[in-house]
C-alpha positions in Angstrom: 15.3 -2.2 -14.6 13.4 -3.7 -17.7 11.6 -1.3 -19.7 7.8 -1.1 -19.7 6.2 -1.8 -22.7 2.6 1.0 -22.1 1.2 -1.4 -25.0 0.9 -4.7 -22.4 -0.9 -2.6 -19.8 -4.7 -3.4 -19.4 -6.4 -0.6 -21.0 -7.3 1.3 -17.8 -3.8 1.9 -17.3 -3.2 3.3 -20.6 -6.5 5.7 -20.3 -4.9 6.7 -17.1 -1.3 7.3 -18.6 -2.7 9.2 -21.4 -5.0 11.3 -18.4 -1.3 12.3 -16.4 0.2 13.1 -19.8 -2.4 15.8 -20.5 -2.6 16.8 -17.0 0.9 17.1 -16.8 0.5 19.7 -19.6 -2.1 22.2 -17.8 -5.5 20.0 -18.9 -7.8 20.4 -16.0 -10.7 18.8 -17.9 -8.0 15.4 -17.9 -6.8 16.0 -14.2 -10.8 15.9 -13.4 -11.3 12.6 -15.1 -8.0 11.2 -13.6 -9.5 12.2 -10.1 -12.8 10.6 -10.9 -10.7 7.5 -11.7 -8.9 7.2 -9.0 -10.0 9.0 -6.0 -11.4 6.0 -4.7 -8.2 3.6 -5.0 -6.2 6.1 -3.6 -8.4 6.8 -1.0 -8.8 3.1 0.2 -5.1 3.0 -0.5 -4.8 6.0 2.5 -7.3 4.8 5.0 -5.4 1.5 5.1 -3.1 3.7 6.4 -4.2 6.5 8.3 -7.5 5.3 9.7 -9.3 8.4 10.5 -11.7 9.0 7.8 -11.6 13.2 8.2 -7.7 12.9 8.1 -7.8 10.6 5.1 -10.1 12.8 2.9 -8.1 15.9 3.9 -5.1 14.1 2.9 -6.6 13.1 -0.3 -7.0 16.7 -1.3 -4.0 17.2 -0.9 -2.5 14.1 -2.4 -4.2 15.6 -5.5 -2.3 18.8 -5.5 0.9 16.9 -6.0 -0.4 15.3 -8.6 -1.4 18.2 -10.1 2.0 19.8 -9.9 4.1 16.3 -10.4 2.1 15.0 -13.6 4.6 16.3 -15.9 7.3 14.0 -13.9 5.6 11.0 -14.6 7.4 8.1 -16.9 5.3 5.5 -18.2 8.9 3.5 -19.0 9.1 3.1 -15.0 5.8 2.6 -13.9 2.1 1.9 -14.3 0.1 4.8 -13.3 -1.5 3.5 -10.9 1.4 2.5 -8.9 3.0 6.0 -9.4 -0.1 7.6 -8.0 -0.2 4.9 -4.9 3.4 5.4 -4.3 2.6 9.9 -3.7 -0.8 8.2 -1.7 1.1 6.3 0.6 4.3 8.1 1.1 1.7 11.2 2.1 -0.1 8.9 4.6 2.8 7.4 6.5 4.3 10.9 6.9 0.7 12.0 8.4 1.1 9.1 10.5 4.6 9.9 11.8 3.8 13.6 12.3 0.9 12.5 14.7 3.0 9.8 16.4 4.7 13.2 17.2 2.2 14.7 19.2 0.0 12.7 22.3 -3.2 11.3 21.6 -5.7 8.6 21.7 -7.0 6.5 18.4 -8.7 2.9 18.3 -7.2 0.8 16.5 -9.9 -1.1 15.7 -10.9 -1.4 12.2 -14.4 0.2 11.7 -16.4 -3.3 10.4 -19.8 -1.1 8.8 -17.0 0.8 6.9 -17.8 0.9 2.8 -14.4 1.5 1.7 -13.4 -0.1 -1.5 -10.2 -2.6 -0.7 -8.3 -2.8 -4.0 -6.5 -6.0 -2.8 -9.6 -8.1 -2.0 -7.7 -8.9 1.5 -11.0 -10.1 3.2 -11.5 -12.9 0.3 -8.2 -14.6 1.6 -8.9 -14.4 5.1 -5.2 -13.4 6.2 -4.2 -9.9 7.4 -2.5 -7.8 4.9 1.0 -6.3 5.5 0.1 -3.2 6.9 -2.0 -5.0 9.5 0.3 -7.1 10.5 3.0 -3.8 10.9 0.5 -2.8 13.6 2.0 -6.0 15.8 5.3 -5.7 14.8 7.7 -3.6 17.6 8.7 -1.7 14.8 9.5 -1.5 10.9 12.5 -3.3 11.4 10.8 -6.3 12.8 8.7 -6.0 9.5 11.5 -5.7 7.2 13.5 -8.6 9.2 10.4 -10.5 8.3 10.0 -9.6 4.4 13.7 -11.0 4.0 12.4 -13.9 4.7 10.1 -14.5 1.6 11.7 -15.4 -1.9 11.9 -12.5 -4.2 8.5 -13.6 -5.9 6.7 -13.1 -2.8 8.3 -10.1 -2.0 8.0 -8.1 -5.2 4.5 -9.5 -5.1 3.7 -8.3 -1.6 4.9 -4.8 -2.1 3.4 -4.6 -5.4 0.2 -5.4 -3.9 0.1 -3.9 -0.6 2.5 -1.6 -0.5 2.0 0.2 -3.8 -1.6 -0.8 -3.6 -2.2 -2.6 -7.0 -5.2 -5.3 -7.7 -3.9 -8.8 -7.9 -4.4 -8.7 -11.9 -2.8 -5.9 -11.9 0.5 -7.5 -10.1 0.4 -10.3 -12.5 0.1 -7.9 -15.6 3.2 -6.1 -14.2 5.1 -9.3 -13.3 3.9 -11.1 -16.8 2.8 -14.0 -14.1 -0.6 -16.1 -14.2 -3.0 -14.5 -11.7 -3.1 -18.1 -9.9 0.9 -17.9 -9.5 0.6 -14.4 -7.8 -2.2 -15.1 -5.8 -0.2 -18.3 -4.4 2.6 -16.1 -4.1 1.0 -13.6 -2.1 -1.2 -16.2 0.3 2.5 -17.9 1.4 3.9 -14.7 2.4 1.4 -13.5 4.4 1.6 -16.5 6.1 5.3 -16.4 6.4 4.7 -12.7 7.7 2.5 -13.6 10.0 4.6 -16.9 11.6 7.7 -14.4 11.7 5.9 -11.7 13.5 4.8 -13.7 16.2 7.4 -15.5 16.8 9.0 -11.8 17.1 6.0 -11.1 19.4 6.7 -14.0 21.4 10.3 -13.5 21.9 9.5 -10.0 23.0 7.2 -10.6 25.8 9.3 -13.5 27.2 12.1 -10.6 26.9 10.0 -8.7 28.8 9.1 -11.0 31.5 12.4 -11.9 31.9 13.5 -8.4 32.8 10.4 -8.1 34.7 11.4 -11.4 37.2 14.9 -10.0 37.4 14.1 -6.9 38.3 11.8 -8.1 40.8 
């Protein structure tokens, strides 16, 4: 892994890395300004997630506790910030997730369209669902990952950058050393390529299905 160089990052990130370095030392006046940074990131970044807006700020809270106790772990040679701080947001929502997938109930899964959430990846200017939408089609994470193996390694590190570990598009290209029109290209073709693979997957699923259906019959 190539070292990071903190003195390319946009200035935010360095703010930020300077706000985990104090609170990793006991500052709470530094962990208060780093929540005021980033709650709402990491917030969007969860409710992409875990839809249920009560659930999501609960988890929030305590997303915030680990930071709290893990600031001291963080190393700015391996990661921006911000993608250390999405990367505790989004392991914490998927393990909500699988915890209620544990338990019977009933949830729409219908995006809430009056909803004022922030989306850090701008998904609604391209048109095309993002990753985690499309892993609401797919049979199961394996279809998904099936899928990703499909995209060059650009695309790839570019989709997981972005929608995985939740950074802005700038952002990517500041941590890939990329023009912002290269990434944006980069991450348009896979989604389409995610998309095409998934339904195909779909497809070949239902015909399965009918197939044992008809026999079975």
């Amino acid at each position: 892994m190539n070292k990071i160089d903190e003195q390319d990052w946009p200035e935010r990130s360095r703010e930020l890395s300077h706000l985990l370095a104090r609170t990793g030392l006991g500052d709470r006046a530094a962990f208060a300004k780093l929540y005021e940074r980033t709650s709402g990131h990491l917030f969007a970044v969860v409710l992409r997630i875990q839809r249920d807006r009560g659930t999501a700020e609960d988890l929030l809270q305590d997303i915030y506790v680990s930071v709290w106790k893990a600031a001291a772990t963080f190393d700015a040679a391996r990661s921006q910030p911000l993608t250390w701080l999405t990367h505790i947001a989004r392991n914490r929502a998927i393990d909500s997730l699988r915890r209620a997938q544990a338990q019977p109930h009933t949830e729409s899964l219908s995006r809430d369209d009056d909803d004022e959430r922030p989306d850090p990846l701008d998904a609604a200017a391209t048109g095309e669902p993002g990753p985690l939408d499309l892993l609401d089609r797919a049979s199961d994470r394996r279809g998904l990952a099936r899928c990703m193996e499909r995209l060059t390694p650009p695309q790839r590190q570019s989709v997981a950058l972005a929608f995985f570990d939740g950074l802005s598009h700038s952002e990517v290209a500041t941590h890939l050393r990329e023009p912002l029109g290269t990434v944006k290209s980069w991450v348009r073709r896979a989604l389409v390529t995610l998309k095409e693979c998934l339904d195909r997957a779909s497809g070949a699923e239902a015909a399965a299905e009918a197939g044992d259906g008809g026999r079975a019959g």
